[in-house]
C-alpha positions as CSV (number, residue, x, y, z in Angstrom):
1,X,122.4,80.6,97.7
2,X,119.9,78.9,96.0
3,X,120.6,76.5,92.7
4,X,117.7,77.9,89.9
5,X,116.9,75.8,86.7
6,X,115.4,78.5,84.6
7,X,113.8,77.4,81.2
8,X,112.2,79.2,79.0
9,X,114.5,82.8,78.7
10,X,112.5,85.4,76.6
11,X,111.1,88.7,76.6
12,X,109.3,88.1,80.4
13,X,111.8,85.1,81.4
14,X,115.4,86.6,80.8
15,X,114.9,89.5,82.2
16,X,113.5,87.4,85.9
17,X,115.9,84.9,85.3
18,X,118.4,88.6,85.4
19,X,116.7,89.1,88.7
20,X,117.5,86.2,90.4
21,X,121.6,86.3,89.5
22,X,121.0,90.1,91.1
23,X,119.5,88.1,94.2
24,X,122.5,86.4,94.4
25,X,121.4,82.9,93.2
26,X,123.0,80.5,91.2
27,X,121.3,80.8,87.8
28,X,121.4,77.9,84.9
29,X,119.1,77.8,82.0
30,X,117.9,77.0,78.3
31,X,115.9,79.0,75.6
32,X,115.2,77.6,72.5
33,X,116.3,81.0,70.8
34,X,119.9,81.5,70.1
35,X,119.4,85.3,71.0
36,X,117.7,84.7,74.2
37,X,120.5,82.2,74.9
38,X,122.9,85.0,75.0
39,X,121.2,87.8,76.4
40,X,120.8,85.4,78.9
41,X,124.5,84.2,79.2
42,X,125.2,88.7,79.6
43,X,123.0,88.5,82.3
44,X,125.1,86.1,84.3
45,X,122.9,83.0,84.0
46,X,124.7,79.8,82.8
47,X,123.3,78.4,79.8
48,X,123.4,74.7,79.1
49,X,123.0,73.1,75.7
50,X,119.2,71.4,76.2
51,X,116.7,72.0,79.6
52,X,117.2,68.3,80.4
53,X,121.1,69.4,81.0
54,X,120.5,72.6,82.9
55,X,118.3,70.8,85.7
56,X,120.3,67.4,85.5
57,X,123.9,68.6,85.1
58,X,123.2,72.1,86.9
59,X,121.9,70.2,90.2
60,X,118.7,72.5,90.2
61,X,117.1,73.0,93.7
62,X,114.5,74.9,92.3
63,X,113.1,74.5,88.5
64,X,111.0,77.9,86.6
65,X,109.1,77.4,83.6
66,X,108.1,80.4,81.2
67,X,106.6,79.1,78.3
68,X,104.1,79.9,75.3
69,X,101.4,77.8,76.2
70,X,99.8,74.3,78.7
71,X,101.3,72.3,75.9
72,X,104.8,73.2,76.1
73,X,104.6,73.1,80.0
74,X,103.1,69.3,80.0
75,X,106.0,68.3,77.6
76,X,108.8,70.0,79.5
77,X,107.8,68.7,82.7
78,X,107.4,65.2,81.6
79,X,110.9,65.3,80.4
80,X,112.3,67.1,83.4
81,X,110.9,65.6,86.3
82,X,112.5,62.2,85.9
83,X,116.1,64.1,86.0
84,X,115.3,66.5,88.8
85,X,117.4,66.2,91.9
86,X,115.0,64.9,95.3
87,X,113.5,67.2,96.8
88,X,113.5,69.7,94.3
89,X,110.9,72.1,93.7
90,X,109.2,73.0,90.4
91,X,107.5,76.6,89.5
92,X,105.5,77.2,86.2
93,X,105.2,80.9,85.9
94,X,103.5,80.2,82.2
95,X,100.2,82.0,81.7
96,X,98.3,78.4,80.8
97,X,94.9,76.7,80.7
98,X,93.9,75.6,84.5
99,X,93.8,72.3,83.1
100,X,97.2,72.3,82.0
101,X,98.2,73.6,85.3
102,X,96.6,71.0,87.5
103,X,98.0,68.0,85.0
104,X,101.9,69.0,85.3
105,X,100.9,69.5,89.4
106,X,99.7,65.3,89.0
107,X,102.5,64.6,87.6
108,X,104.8,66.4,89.8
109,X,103.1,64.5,92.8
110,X,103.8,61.3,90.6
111,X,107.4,62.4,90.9
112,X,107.6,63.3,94.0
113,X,108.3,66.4,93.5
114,X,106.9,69.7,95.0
115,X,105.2,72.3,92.3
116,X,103.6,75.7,92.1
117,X,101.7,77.2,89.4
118,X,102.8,80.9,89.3
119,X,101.9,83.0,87.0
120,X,102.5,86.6,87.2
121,X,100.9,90.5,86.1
122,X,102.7,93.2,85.1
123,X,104.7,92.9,81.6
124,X,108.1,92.8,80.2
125,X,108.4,96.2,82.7
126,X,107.6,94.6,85.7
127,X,109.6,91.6,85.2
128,X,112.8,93.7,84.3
129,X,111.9,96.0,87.4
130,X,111.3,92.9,89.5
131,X,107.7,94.4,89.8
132,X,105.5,91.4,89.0
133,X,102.7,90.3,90.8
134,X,102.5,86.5,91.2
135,X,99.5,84.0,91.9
136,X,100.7,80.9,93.2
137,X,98.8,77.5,93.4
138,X,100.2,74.7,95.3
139,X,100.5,73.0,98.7
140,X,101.3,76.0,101.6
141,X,104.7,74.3,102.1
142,X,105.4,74.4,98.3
143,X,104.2,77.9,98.9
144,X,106.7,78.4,101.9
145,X,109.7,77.1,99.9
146,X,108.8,78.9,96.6
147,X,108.0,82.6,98.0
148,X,111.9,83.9,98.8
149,X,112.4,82.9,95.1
150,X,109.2,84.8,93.8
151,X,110.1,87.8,95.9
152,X,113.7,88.2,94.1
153,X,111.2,88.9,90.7
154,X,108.2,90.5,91.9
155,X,106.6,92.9,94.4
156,X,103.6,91.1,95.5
157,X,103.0,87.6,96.0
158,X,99.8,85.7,97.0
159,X,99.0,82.4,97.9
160,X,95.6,81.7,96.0
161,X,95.0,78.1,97.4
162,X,95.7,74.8,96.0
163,X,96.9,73.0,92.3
164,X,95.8,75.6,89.5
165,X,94.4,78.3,91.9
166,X,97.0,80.7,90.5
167,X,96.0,80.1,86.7
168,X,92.5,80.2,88.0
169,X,93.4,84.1,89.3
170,X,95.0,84.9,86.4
171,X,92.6,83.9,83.5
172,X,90.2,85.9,86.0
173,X,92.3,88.9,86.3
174,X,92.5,88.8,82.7
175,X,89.2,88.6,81.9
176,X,88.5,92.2,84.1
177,X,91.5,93.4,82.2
178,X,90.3,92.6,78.8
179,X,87.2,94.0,79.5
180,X,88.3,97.5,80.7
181,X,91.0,97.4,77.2
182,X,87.6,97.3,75.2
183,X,85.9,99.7,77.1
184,X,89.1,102.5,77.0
185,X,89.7,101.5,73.7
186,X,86.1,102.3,72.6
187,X,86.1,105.2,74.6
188,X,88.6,107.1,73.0
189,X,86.8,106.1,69.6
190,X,83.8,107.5,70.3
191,X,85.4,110.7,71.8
192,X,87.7,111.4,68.2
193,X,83.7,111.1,66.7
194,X,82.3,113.6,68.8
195,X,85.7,115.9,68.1
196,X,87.4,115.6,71.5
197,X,91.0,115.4,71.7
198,X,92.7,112.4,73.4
199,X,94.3,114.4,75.8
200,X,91.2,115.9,76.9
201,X,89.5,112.5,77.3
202,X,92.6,111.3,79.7
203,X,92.7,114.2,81.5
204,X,89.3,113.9,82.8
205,X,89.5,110.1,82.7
206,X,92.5,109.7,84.3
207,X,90.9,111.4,87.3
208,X,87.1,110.7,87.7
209,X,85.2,107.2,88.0
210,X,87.0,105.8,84.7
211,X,90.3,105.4,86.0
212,X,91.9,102.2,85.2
213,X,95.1,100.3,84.6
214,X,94.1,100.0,80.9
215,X,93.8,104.0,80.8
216,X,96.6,105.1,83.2
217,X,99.6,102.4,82.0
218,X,98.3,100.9,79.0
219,X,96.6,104.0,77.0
220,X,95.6,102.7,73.6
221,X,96.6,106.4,72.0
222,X,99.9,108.0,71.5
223,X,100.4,110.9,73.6
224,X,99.3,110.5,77.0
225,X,101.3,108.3,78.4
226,X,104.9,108.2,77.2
227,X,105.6,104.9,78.4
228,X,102.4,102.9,76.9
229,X,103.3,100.3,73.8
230,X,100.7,103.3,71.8
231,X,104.1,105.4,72.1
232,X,106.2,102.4,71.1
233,X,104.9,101.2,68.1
234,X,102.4,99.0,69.9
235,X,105.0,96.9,70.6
C-alpha cells in the first residue's frame, strides 16, 4: 500500500483520487472547494485542512497534482516540495503549458525529488471509469516508480520521453482534436442547410472515412449519441 498526496480534488481529480482508495492505497488530499472536500472525504480519501498538511502530516510517498492551469502547478509545488518526505515522488496530471511543465520538473530536481508530468485524455468518464489515457514526461525510473500508480486511474499509459514530453503529447493531441471538433461541428451545419437530418449524417459518418472521436463520443447534436454532453445540456 502506497501513501498518495492528492491535491487538487474536482470534477477529473476526485473521482482518480476515488480510484486509487479502490486500488487499495492510502489516499490524503486537499481541494480548495468545500464540496469537492466532501465528495472527496465519501470517497474514502482523507482530507487535511491545507495541501502543505496532506503531504507533510500525511507522510506522502507519492504527490498528484490536478490543477487549473501552469500557474497554480508552479505555486503548489514551490510550497510542497520543501515538506515532501525523501524520496518521494511527484506527478502533475494538470493539462499545462510545456513550459510550466519543465519549470516545476527544475525545481523538483532542485529538491531532490523525482517528478512526472502526466497529463491524461479521456474526461470526467474516463477518470470515474479509471479509463484515462496518460502521457508521462520524466526520467524512465520516475517513469518505473509512477506507472502502478497511473494504472489504478487509467487504461493506457505511455512513456513520451523526458521533462515536459507528456504536455508536449497532449497540447498535440489536442490540437488534432480541436481540429476534427470544427470539422464535425461544421459538418453537421452544413448538412441542416442542405436539409439533411442529423441522424442521417451520423449514420453514414459514423461509418465511412469521417469517423472520428469528435463524431462517435463527442457528437455536437442531440440525438445520436445518448451519452455526448449535446444530450446533457452541453455540460
Amino acid at each position: 500500500m502506497t501513501t498518495i498526496a492528492f491535491i487538487g480534488l474536482g470534477n477529473m481529480g476526485g473521482p482518480m483520487a476515488a480510484n486509487l482508495v479502490k486500488a487499495g492505497h492510502a489516499v490524503v488530499g486537499y481541494d480548495l472547494v468545500a464540496e469537492s472536500r466532501e465528495q472527496a472525504k465519501a470517497a474514502g480519501v482523507g482530507v487535511h485542512g491545507g495541501a502543505v498538511a496532506a503531504v507533510r502530516d500525511g507522510d506522502a510517498d507519492i504527490v498528484i497534482t490536478m490543477l487549473p492551469a501552469g500557474k497554480h502547478v508552479r505555486a503548489v509545488w514551490a510550497e510542497l516540495l520543501p515538506v515532501a518526505k525523501p524520496g518521494a515522488l511527484f506527478i502533475d496530471c494538470s493539462t499545462v503549458d510545456v513550459d510550466s511543465a519543465r519549470a516545476v520538473h527544475d525545481l523538483a530536481a532542485k529538491a531532490d525529488i523525482a517528478s512526472l508530468d502526466a497529463p491524461v485524455s479521456g474526461g470526467t468518464g474516463g477518470a470515474k471509469g479509471a479509463t484515462l489515457t496518460f502521457m508521462a514526461g520524466g526520467t524512465d525510473e520516475a517513469f518505473a516508480r509512477g506507472k502502478p500508480i497511473l494504472e489504478a486511474m487509467g487504461r493506457k499509459i505511455v512513456h513520451c520521453g523526458g521533462a515536459g514530453a507528456g504536455q508536449a503529447a497532449k497540447i498535440c493531441n489536442n490540437m488534432i482534436l480541436g481540429i476534427s471538433m470544427i470539422g464535425v461541428g461544421e459538418a453537421f451545419v452544413l448538412a441542416e442547410k442542405l436539409g439533411l437530418s442529423h441522424q442521417a449524417l451520423f449514420d453514414v459518418a459514423s461509418t465511412s472515412s469521417g469517423q472520428c472521436w469528435s463524431l462517435t463520443t463527442y457528437c455536437p447534436v442531440p440525438g445520436p449519441v445518448p451519452t455526448s454532453p449535446a444530450n446533457n445540456g452541453y455540460k
